[in-house]
C-alpha positions in Angstrom: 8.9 -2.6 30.7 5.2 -2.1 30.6 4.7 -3.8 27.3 6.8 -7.0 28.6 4.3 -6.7 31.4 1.8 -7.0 29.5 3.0 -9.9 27.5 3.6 -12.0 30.9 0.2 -11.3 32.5 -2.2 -11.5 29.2 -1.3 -14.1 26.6 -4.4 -12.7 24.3 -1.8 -9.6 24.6 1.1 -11.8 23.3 -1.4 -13.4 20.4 -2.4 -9.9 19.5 1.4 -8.9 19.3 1.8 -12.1 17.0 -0.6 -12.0 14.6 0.2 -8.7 13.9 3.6 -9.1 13.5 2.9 -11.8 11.2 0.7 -9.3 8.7 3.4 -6.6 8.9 6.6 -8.9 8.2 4.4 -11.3 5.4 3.3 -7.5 3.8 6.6 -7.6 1.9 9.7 -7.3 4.0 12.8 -8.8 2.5 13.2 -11.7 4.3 9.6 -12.9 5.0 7.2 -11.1 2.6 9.8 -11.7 -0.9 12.2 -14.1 -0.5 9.8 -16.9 1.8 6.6 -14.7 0.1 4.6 -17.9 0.0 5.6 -19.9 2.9 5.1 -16.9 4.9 1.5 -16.3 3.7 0.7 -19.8 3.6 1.4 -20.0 7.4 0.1 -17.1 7.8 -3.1 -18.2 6.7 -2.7 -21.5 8.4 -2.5 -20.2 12.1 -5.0 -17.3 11.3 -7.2 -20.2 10.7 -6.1 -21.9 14.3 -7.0 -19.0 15.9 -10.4 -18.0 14.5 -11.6 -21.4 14.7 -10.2 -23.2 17.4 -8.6 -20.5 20.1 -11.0 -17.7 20.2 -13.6 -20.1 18.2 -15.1 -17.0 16.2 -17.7 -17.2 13.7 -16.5 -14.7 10.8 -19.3 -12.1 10.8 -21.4 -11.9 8.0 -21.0 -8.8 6.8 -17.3 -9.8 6.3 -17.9 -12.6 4.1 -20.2 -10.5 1.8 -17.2 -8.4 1.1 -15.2 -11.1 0.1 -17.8 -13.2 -1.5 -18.4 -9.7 -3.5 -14.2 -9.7 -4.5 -14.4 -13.8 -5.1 -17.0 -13.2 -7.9 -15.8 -10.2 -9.5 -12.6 -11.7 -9.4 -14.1 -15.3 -10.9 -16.3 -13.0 -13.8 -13.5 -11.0 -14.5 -11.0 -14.1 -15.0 -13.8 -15.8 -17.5 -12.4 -12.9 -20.6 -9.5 -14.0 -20.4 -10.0 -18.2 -20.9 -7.4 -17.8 -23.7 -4.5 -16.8 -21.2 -5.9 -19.5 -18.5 -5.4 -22.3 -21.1 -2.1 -21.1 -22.3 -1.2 -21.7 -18.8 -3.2 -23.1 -16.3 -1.3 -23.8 -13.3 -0.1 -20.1 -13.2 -3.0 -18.1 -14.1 -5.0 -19.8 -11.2 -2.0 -20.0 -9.0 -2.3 -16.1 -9.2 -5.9 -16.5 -8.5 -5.9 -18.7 -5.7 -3.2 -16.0 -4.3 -4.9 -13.0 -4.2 -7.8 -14.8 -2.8 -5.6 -16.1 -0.3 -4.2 -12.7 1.2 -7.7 -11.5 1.4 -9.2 -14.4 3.0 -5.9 -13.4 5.7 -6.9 -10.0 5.7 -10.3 -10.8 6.7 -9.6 -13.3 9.4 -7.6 -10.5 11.2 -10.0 -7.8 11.1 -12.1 -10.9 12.5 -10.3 -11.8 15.2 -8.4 -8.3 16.6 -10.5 -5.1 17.2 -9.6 -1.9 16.1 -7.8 -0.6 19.4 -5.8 -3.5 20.2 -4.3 -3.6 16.4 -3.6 0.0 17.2 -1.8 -0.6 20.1 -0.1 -3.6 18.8 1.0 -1.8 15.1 2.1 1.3 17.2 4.8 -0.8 19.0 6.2 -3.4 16.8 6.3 -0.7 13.9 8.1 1.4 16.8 10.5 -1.4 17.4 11.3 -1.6 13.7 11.5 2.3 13.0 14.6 2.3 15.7 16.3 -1.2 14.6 15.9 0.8 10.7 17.5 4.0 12.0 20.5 2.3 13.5 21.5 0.5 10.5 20.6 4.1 8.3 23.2 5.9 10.3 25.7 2.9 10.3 25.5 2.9 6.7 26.0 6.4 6.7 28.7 6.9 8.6 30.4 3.6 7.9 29.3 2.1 4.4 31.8 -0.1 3.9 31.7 -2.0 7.1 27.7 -2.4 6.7 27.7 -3.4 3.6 30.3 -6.2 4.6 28.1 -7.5 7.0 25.3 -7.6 4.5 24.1 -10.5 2.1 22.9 -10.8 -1.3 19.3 -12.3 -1.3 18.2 -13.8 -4.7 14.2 -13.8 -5.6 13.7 -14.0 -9.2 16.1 -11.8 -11.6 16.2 -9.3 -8.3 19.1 -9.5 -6.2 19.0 -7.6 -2.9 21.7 -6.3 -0.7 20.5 -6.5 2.7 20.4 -8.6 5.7 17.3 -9.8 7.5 16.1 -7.1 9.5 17.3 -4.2 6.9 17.3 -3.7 2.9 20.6 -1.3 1.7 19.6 -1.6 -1.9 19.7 -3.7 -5.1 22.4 -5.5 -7.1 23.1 -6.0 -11.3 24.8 -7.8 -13.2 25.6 -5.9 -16.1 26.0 -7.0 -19.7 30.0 -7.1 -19.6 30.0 -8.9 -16.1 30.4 -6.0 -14.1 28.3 -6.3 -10.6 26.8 -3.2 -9.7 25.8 -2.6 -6.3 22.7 -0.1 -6.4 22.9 1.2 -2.5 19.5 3.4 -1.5 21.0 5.9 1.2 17.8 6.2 2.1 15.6 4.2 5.0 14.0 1.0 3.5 13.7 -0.3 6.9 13.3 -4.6 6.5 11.1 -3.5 3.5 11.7 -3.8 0.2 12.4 -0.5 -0.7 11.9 3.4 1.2 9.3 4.0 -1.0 7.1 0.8 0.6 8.4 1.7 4.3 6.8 5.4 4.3 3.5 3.8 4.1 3.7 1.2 7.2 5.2 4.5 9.4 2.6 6.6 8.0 -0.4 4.2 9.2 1.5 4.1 12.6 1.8 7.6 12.9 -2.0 8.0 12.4 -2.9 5.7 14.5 -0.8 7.1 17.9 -2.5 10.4 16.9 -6.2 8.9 16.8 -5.7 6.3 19.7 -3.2 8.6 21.8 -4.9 7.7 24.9 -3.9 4.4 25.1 -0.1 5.1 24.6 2.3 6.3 27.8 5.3 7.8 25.5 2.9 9.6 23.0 5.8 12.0 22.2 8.7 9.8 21.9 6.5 7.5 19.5 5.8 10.6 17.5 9.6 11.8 17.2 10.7 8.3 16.2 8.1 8.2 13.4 8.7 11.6 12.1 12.1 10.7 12.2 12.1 7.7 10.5 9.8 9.2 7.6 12.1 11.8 7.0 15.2 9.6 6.6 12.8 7.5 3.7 13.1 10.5 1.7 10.0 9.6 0.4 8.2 12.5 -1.9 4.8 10.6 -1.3 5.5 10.8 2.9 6.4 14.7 2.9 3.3 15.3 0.8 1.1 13.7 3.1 2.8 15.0 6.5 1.7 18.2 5.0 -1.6 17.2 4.2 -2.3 15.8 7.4 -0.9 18.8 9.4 -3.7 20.8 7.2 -6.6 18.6 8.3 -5.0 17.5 11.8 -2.9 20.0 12.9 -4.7 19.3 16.7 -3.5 16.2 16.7 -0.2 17.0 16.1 0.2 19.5 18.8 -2.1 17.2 21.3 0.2 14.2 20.3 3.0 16.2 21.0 2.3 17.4 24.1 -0.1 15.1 25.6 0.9 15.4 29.3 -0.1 18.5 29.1 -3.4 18.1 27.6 -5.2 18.7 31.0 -3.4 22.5 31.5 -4.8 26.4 31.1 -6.1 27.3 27.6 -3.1 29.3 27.3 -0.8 26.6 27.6 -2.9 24.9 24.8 -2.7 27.0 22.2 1.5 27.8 22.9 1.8 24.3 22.5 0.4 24.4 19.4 2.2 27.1 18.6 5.3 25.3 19.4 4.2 22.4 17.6 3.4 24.8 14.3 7.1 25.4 14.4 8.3 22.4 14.4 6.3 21.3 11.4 7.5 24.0 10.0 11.0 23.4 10.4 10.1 19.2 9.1 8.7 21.7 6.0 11.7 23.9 5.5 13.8 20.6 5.5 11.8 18.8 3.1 11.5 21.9 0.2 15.5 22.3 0.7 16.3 18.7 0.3 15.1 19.1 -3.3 13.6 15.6 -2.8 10.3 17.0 -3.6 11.4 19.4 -6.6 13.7 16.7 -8.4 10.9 14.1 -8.1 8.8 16.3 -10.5 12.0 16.7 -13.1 11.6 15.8 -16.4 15.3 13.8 -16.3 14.0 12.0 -12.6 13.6 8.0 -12.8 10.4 7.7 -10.6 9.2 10.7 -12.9 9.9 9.0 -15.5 8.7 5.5 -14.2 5.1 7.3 -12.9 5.1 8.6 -16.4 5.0 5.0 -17.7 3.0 3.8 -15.6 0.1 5.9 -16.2 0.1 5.7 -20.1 0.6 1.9 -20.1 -2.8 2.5 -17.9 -4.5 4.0 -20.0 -3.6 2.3 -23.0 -5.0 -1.2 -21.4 -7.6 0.4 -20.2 -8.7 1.8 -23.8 -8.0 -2.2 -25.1 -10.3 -3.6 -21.9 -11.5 -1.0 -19.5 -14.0 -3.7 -18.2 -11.6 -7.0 -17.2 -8.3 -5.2 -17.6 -5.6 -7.8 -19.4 -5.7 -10.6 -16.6 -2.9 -12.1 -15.0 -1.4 -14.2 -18.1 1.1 -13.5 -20.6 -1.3 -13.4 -23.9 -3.2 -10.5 -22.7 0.6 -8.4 -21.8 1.7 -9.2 -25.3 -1.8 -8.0 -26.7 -1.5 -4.6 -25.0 1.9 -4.1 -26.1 3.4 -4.4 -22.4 5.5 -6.1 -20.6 5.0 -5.6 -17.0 1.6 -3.9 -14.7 2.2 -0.6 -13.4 3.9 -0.2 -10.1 1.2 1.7 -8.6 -2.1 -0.3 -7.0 -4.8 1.4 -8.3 -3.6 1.0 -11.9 -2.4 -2.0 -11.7 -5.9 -3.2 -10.9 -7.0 -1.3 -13.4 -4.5 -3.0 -15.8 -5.1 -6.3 -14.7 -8.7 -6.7 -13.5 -10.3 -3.5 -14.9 -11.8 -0.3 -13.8 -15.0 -2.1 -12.1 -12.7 -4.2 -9.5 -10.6 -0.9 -9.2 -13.4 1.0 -8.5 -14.9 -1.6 -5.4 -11.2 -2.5 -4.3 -11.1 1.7 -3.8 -14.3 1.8 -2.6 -14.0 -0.6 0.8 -10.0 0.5 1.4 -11.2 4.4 1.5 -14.1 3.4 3.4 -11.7 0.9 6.2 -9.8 3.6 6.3 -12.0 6.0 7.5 -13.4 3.7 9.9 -9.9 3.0 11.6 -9.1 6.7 11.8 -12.5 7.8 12.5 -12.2 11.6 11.0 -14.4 13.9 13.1 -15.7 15.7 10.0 -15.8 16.1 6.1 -12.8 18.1 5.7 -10.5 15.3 7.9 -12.1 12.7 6.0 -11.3 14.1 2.2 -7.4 14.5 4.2 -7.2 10.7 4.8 -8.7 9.9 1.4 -6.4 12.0 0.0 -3.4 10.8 2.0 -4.2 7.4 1.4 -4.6 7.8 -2.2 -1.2 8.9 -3.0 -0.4 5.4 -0.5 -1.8 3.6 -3.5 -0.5 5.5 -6.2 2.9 5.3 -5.0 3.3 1.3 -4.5 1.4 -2.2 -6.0 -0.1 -3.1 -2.6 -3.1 -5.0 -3.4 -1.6 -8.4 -2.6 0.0 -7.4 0.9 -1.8 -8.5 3.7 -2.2 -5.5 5.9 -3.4 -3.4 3.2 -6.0 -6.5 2.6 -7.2 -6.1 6.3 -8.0 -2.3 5.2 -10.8 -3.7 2.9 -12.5 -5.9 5.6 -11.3 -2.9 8.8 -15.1 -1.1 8.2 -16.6 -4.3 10.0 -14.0 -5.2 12.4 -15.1 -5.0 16.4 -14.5 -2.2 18.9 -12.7 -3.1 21.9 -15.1 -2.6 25.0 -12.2 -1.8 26.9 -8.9 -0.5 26.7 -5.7 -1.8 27.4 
């Protein structure tokens, strides 16, 4: 009820609530972000532009436009190795371009116009919203997989088919070679995203968010029992590594997360909650090391083994052809290189397609956004969030998403000078 206060009594509170929905469901959700991919980002960009310009008539601060001036000509020098593939086909090759320029052109805009605490408050809730409308439709499908599927869809977007509907994605449909339709069902949380393994990495930034902006949340502990929740129903290996990581460097956090009403209380009561909170994560450890999810990840016979595998020898092979300017973004240089597709990881996929120098700055600004956003209090918490967000990257192609975008430009973006 408080939030629907909000929205009544400050519309800057329902703009802030709609501009971030629109970089969470244009960073690749199903419906919005794959299917509509470029409607969505093209009106994205459209009203970002409204609103800098003409509602809160912002000038985009300098520093801002360096960065992306910096990407822009990197981008531009990096493209001019591979004239070859831009003359084979034009249209596409600087489609591509104009993209990726795109997305970060939205990504700056929104680190322009929101400060730091009201995104937090903002992603905290709607990803909130989404992690309980996600677990609903888990549960349904496990407990009744016939009926969800029924009242599922097939949604086309390429040569991917996708069972799903639009607020939830229950897995992928072939066609094989004799006719047969296969229907490949996850049973595991993909949420509206396009897979469990993309999810783990919106909760994850929500989750550190309530812990670093805690005082400007009422429920602190429900928020933090729906996201742990939800992560652990993604079954992603990438999420349990880095809840463990992050109870290493944060373990506080946790515990004053957990038990924030009683922050104020004796010493005593302190450290028993953090006991009590030690436990728990404990017991979210015991869970994941049983489930095996971890252990068969690392098997030799495992597909996302086998697909990490691949992805880091087709990186290093393209980056022994063209370790300066990667391959590009045209067919020529993928035939050159003996490949067929980029790596499904971000990092190397820059690397494959725009060479270690881009990799390197792209790396450089998202580590340094997101220290700035979760402001570590010293060296050991900031190696943690480098380290947590660098399996994020290695675990996903997110360079073209939106919200990962606003990481890059997040170093610059404004404090709020008061709180909600």
């Amino acid at each position: 009820m408080r939030i629907i206060e909000r929205l009544y009594t400050n519309k800057n509170h329902v703009l802030n609530y709609f501009l971030t929905l629109l970089m969470i469901i244009s960073s690749k959700t199903l419906f919005f972000g794959i299917i509509y991919q470029k409607l969505t980002i093209h009106f994205t960009l459209v009203v970002f532009l409204i609103v800098n310009l003409i509602v809160k008539k912002n000038m985009v601060k300098k520093r801002m436009l360096q960065i992306y001036f910096i990407f822009c000509v990197l981008l531009l020098f990096v493209s001019l190795f591979h004239i070859e593939d831009i003359v084979y086909d034009t249209k596409s090759y600087l489609g591509a371009l104009v993209f990726f320029a795109e997305i970060l052109v939205i990504g700056m805009l929104f680190a322009n116009i929101v400060n730091r605490e009201e995104f937090a408050i903002c992603y905290v809730n709607i990803m909130a919203i989404i992690s309980c409308i996600s677990l609903f439709f888990y549960f349904w499908l496990l407990i009744d997989q016939s009926s969800a599927i029924r009242a599922s869809s097939i949604f086309i977007s390429g040569r991917s088919k996708y069972i799903a509907n639009p607020l939830y994605t229950y897995g992928w449909q072939y066609e094989l070679s004799n006719g047969y339709i296969y229907n490949s069902i996850f049973f595991r949380n993909a949420g509206p995203f396009w897979e469990p393994g993309g999810f783990q990495g919106f909760i994850v930034i929500g989750l550190f968010f309530l812990m670093n902006y805690k005082h400007l949340f009422k429920k602190t502990k429900i928020l933090m029992i729906i996201f742990l929740v939800t992560i652990l129903t993604t079954q992603s290996t990438t999420a349990y590594i880095i809840i463990i990581i992050s109870f290493i460097g944060i373990g506080k956090k946790y515990a004053d997360s957990f038990f924030t009403d009683n922050y104020n209380g004796s010493q005593k009561n302190r450290y028993f909650n953090y006991f009590i909170t030690l436990i728990i994560l404990l017991l979210i450890a015991f869970f994941v090391i049983y489930s095996n999810t971890v252990s068969n990840k690392f098997s030799e016979d495992n597909g996302s083994y086998i697909a990490r595998s691949n992805d880091i020898n087709t990186a290093l092979s393209t980056m022994l052809y063209n370790p300066f300017a990667g391959i590009g973004l045209g067919k020529t240089g993928a035939e050159l290189s003996n490949r067929v597709t980029v790596s499904a990881t971000t990092i190397l996929s820059l690397i494959e397609s725009f060479g270690i120098p881009f990799a390197l700055l792209y790396t450089y600004f998202f580590f340094k956004g997101c220290i700035q956003l979760f402001k570590p209090e010293n060296l050991f918490q900031k190696i943690m969030y480098i380290c947590c967000f660098f399996l994020i990257l290695m675990s996903e192609t997110l360079y073209y998403l939106p919200l990962y975008a606003f990481i890059l430009f997040a170093s610059e973006q404004k404090c709020s000078k008061n709180n909600y």
